[in-house]
Every structure is written in C-alpha cells, then in structure tokens.
mmCIF file of the C-alpha atoms, coordinates in Angstrom:
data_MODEL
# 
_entry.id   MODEL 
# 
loop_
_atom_site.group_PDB 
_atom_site.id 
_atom_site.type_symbol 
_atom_site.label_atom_id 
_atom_site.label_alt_id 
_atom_site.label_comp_id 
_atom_site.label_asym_id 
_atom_site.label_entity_id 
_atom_site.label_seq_id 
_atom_site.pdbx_PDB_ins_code 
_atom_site.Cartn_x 
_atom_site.Cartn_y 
_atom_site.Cartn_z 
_atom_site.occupancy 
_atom_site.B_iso_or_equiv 
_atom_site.pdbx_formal_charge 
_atom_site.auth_seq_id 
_atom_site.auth_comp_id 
_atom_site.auth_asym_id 
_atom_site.auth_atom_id 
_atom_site.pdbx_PDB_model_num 
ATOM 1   C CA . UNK A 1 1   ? -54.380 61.463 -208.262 1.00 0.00 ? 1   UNK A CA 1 
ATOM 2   C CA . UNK A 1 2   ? -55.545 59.952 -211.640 1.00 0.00 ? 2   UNK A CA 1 
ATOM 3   C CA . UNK A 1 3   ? -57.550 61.978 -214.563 1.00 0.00 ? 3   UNK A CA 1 
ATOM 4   C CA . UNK A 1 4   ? -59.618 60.871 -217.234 1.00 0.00 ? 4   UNK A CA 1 
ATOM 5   C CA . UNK A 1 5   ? -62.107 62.486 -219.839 1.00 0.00 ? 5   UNK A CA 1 
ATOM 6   C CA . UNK A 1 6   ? -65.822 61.611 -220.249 1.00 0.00 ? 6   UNK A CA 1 
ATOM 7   C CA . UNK A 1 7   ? -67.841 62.942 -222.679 1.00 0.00 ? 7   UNK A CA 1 
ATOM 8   C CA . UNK A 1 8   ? -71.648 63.182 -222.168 1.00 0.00 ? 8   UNK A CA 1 
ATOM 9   C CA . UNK A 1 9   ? -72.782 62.496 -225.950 1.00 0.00 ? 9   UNK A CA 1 
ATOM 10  C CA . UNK A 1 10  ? -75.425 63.852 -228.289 1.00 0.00 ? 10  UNK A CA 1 
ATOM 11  C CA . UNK A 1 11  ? -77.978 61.620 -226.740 1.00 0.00 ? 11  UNK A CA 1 
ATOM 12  C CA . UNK A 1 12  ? -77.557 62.102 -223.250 1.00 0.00 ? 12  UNK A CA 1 
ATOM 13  C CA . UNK A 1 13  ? -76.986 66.144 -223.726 1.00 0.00 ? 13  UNK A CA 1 
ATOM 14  C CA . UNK A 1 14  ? -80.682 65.972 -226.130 1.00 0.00 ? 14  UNK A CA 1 
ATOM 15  C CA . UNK A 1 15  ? -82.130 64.181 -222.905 1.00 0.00 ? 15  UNK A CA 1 
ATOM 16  C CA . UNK A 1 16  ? -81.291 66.195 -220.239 1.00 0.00 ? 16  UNK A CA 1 
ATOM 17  C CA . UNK A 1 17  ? -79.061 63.685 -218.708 1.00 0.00 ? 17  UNK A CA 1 
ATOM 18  C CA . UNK A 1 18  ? -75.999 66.080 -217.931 1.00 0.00 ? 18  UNK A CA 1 
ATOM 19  C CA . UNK A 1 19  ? -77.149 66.665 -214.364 1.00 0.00 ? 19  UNK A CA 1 
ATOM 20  C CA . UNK A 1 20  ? -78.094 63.043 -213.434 1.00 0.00 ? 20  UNK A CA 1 
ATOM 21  C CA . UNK A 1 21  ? -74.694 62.279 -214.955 1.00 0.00 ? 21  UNK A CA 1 
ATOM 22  C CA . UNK A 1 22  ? -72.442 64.338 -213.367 1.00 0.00 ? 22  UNK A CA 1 
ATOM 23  C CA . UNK A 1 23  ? -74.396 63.745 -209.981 1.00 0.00 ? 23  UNK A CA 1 
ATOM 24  C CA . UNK A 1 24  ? -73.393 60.033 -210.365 1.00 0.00 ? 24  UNK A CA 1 
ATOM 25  C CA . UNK A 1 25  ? -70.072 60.852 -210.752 1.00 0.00 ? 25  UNK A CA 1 
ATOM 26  C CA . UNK A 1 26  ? -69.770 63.735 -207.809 1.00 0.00 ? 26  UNK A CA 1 
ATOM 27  C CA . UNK A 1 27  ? -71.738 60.864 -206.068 1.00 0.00 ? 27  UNK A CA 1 
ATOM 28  C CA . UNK A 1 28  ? -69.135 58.091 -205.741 1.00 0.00 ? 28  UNK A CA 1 
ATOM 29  C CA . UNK A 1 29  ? -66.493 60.601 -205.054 1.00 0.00 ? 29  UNK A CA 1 
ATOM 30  C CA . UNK A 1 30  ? -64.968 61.827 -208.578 1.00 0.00 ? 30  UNK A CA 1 
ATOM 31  C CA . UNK A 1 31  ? -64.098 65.448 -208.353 1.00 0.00 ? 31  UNK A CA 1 
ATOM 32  C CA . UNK A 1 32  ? -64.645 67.545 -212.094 1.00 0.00 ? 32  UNK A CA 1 
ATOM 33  C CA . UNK A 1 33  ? -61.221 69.131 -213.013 1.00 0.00 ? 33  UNK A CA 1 
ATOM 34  C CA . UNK A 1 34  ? -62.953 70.637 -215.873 1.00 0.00 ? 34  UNK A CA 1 
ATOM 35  C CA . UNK A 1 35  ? -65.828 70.967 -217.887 1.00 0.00 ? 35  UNK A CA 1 
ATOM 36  C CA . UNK A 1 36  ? -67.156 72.921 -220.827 1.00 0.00 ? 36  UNK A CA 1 
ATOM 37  C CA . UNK A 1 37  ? -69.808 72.351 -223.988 1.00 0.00 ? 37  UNK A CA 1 
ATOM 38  C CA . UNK A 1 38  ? -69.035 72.157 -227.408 1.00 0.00 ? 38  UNK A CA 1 
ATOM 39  C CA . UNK A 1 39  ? -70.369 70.947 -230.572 1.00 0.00 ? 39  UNK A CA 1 
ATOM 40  C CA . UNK A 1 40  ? -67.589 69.021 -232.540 1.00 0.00 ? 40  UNK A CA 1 
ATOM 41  C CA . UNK A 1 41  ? -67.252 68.979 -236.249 1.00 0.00 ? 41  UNK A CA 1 
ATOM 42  C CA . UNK A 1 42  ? -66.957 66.070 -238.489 1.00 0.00 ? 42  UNK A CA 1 
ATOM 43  C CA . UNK A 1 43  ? -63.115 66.361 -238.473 1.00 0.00 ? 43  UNK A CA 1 
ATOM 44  C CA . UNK A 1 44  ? -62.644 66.984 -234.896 1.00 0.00 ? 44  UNK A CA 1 
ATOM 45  C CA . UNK A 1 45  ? -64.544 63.854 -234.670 1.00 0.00 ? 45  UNK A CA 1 
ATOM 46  C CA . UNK A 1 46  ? -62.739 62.188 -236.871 1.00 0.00 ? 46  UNK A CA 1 
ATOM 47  C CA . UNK A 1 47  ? -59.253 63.428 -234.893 1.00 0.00 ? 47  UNK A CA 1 
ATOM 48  C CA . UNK A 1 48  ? -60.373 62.248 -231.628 1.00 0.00 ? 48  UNK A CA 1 
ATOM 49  C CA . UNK A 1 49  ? -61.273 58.600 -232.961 1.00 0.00 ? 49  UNK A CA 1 
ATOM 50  C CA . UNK A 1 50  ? -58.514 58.441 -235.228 1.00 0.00 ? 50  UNK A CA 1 
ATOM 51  C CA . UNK A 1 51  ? -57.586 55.252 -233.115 1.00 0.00 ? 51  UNK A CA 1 
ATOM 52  C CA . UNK A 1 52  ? -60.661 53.855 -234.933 1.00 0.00 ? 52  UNK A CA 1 
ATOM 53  C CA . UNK A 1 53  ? -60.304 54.703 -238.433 1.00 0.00 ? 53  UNK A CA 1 
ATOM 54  C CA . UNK A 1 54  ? -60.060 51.353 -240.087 1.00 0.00 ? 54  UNK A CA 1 
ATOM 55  C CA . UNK A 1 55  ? -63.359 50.195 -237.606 1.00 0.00 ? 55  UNK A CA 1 
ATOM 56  C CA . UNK A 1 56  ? -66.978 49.811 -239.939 1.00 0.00 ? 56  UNK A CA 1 
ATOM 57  C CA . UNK A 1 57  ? -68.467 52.083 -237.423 1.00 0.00 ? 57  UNK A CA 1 
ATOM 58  C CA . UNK A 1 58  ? -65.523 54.820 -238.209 1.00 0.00 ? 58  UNK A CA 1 
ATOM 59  C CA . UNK A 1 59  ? -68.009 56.767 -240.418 1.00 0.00 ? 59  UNK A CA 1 
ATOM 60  C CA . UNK A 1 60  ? -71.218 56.213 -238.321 1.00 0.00 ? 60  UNK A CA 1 
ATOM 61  C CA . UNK A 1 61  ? -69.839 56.983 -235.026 1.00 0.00 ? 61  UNK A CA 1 
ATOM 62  C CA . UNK A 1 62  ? -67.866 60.423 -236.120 1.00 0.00 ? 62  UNK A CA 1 
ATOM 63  C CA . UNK A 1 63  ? -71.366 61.328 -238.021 1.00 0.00 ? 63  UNK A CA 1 
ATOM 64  C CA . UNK A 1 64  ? -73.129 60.890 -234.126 1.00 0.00 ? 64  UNK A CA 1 
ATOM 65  C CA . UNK A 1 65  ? -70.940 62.471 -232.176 1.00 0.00 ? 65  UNK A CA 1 
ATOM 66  C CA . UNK A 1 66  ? -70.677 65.595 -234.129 1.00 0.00 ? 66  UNK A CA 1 
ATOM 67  C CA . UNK A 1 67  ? -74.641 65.345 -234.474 1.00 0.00 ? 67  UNK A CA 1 
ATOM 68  C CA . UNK A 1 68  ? -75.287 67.822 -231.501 1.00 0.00 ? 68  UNK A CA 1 
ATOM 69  C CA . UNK A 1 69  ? -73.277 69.183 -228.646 1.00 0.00 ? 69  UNK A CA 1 
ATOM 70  C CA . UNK A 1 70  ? -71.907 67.342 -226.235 1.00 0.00 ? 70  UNK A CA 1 
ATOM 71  C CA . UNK A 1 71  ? -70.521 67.956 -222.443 1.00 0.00 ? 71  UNK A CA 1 
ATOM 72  C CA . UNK A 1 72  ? -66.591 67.369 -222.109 1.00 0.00 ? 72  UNK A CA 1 
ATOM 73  C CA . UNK A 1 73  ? -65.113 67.148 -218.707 1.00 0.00 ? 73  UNK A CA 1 
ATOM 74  C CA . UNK A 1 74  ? -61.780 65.591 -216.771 1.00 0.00 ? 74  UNK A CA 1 
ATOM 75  C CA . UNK A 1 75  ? -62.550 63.851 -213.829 1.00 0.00 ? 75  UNK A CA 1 
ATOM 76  C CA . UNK A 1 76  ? -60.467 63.196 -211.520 1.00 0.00 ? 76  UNK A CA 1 
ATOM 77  C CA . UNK A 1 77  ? -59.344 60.773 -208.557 1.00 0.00 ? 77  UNK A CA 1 
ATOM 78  C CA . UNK A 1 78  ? -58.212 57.752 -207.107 1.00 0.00 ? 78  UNK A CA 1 
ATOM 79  C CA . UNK A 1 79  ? -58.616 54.780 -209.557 1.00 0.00 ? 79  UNK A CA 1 
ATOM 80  C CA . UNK A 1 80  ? -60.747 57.235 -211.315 1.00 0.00 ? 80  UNK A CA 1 
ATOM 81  C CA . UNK A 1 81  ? -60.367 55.143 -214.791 1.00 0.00 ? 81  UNK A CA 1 
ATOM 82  C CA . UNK A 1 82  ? -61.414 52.262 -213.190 1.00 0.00 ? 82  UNK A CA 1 
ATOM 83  C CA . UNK A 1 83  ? -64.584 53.704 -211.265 1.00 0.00 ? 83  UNK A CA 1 
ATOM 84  C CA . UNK A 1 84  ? -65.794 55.755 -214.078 1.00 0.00 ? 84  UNK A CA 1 
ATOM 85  C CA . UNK A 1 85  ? -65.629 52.979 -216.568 1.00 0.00 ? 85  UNK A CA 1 
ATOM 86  C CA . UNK A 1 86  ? -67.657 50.906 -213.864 1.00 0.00 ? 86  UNK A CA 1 
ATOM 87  C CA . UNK A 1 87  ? -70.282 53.645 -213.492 1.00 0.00 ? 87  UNK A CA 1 
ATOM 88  C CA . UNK A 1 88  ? -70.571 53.796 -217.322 1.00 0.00 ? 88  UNK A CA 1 
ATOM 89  C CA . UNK A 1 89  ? -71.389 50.557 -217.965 1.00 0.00 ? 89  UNK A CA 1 
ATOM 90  C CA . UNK A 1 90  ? -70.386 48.066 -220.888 1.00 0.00 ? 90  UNK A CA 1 
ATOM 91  C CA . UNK A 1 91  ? -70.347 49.698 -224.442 1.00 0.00 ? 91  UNK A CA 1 
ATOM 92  C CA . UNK A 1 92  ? -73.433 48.242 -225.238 1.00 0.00 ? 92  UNK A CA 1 
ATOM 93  C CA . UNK A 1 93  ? -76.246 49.051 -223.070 1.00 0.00 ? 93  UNK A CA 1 
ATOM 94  C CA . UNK A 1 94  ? -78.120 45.680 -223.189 1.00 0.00 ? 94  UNK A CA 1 
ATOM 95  C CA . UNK A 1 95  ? -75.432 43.712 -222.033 1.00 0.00 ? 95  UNK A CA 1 
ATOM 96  C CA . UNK A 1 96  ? -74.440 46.730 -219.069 1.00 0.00 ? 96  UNK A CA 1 
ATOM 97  C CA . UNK A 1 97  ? -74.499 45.905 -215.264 1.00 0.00 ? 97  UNK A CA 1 
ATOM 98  C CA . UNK A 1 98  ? -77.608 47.281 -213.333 1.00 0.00 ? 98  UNK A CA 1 
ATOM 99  C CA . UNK A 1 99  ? -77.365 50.768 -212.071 1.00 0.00 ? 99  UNK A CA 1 
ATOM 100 C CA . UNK A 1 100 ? -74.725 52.053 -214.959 1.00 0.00 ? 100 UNK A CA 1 
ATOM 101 C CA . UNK A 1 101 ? -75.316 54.706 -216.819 1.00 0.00 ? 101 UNK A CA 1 
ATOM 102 C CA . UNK A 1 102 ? -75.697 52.682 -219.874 1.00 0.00 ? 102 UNK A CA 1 
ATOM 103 C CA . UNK A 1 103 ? -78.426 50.243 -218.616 1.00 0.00 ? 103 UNK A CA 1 
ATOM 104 C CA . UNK A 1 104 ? -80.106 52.866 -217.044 1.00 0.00 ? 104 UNK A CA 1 
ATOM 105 C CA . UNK A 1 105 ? -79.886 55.259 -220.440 1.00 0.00 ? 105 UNK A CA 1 
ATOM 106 C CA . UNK A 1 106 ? -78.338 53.978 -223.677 1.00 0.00 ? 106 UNK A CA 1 
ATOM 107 C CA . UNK A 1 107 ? -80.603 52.861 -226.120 1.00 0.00 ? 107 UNK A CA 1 
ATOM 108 C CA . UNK A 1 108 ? -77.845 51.632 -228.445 1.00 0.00 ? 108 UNK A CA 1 
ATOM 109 C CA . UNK A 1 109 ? -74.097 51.194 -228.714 1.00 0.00 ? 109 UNK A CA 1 
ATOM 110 C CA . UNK A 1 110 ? -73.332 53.975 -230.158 1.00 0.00 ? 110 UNK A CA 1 
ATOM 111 C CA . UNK A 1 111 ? -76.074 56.500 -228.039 1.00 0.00 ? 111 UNK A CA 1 
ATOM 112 C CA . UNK A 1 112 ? -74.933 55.229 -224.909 1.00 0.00 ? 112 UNK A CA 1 
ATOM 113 C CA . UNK A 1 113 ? -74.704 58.359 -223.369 1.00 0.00 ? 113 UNK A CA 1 
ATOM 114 C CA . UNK A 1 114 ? -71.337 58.458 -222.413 1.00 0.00 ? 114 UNK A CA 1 
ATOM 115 C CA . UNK A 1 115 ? -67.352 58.047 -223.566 1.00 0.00 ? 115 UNK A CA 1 
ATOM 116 C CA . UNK A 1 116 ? -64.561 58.007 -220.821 1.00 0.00 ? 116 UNK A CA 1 
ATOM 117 C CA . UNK A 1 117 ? -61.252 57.029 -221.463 1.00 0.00 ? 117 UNK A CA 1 
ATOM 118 C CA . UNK A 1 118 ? -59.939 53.533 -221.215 1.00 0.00 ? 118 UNK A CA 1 
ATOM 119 C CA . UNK A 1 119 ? -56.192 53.547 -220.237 1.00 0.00 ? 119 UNK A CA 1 
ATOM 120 C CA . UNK A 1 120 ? -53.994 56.337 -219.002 1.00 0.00 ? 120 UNK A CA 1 
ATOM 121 C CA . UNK A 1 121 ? -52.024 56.335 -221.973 1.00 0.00 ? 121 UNK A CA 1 
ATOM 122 C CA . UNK A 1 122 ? -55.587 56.749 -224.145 1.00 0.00 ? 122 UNK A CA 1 
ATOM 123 C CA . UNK A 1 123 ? -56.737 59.384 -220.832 1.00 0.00 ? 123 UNK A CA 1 
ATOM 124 C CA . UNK A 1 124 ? -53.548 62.124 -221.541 1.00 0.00 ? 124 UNK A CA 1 
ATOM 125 C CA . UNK A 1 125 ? -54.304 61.625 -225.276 1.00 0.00 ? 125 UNK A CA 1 
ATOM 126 C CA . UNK A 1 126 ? -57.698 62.945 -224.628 1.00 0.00 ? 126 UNK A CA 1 
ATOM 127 C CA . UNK A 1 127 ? -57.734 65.328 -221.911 1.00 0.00 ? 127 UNK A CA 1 
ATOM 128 C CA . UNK A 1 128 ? -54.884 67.429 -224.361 1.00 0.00 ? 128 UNK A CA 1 
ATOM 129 C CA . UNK A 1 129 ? -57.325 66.910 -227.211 1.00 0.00 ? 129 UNK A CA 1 
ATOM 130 C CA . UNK A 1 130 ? -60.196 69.300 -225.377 1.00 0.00 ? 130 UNK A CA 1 
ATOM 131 C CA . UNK A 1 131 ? -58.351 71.049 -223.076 1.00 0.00 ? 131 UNK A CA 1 
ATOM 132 C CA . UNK A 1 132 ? -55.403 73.407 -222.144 1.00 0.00 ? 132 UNK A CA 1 
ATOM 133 C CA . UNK A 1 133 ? -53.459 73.043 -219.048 1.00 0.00 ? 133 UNK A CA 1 
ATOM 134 C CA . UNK A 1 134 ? -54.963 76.399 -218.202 1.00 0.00 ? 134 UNK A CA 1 
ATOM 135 C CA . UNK A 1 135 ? -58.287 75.113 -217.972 1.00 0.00 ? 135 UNK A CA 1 
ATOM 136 C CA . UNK A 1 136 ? -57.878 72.652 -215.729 1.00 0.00 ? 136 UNK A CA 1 
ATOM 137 C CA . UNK A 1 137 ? -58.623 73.094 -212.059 1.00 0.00 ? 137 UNK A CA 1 
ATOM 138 C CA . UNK A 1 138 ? -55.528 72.528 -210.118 1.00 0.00 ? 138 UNK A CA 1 
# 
C-alpha cells in the first residue's frame, strides 16, 4: 500500500472546494490516512519547498501558500502517486486533461488548487513534514 500527501491550497480551501476534492479522491478508491487544517507560515513554506529555492517562483509561491489555510492529508493506496497525480491534473490548469481537478478549478499555475507529491522518495519527505506517525490512521 502506497502513501502520498496532497495539499488542498489557499484557493481551493477560499472556494469551498475541500469537499468536492476529497469526494474525487474517496471516489476513485483512495482511502485518507490523515487529514488536518493549518495555516503555514512563510518559513514553513519556505521548508517544505526548499527543493525549489533557486526557482523565480521560490518567493511567489511560498508568499501563496502561506496566504490562507490550507487542508493537508495522506492518501493512501495502490498506485496512489500515480492516480492522484492523474486526478490533479497538469501543473498548469490550461494545459490539464478534462475532468482534473485543475481544468475543472485552477485559474492559474500557482492557484491550482492542489499539491500531491510526485515520487515516493519526494511522498516520505512530505508526509514527515506535516505529520507524526501517531497521526496517521493505521
């Protein structure tokens, strides 16, 4: 069984989109693990996409996603990566399959309404970065 994080972002959270989200994912058979709310600060931002520190949209995207609260959860699965990354949608929303959740409610790259992990490797790295063994549903 394979677990990944998503994060519902600022946008999606200021929409009202955490229901319709998570039903998508309970929906094609990805069980939640775990789940809480948070708002993140500019340095816990800044932690969490240290991977993308050098990147021009370092500064923009840490400012965003510690804009408002957000909904972290691990989801777990078979393939569960894989699937969630193809119910997301690609990064930008525009260029996103039909039926994702960024065609159906991004409105730019960076408010795309979601994160989820990209690599298992990337997955542990983030799951430990929000939550506590103890949290986590067995």
């Amino acid at each position: 069984m394979e677990r990944t994080l998503s994060i519902i972002k600022p946008d999606g959270v200021a929409r009202g989109l955490i229901g319709e989200v998570i039903r998508r994912f309970e929906s094609n058979g990805i069980r939640i693990a775990a789940m809480k709310m948070l708002q993140m600060t500019k340095a816990q931002a800044e932690g969490f996409y240290a991977v993308h520190r050098e990147r021009p949209f370092f500064d923009s995207l840490t400012r965003f996603m510690s804009s408002g609260p957000v909904v972290v959860m691990v989801l777990e699965g078979e393939n569960v990566i894989e699937k969630n990354r193809t119910l997301m949608g690609a990064t930008d929303p525009r260029q996103a399959a039909e039926g994702t959740i960024r065609r159906d409610f991004g409105t730019e790259i960076e408010k795309n309404v979601v994160h989820g992990s990209d690599a298992p490797e990337t997955a542990a790295f983030e799951i430990g970065y929000f939550f506590n063994r103890f949290e986590m549903m067995a």
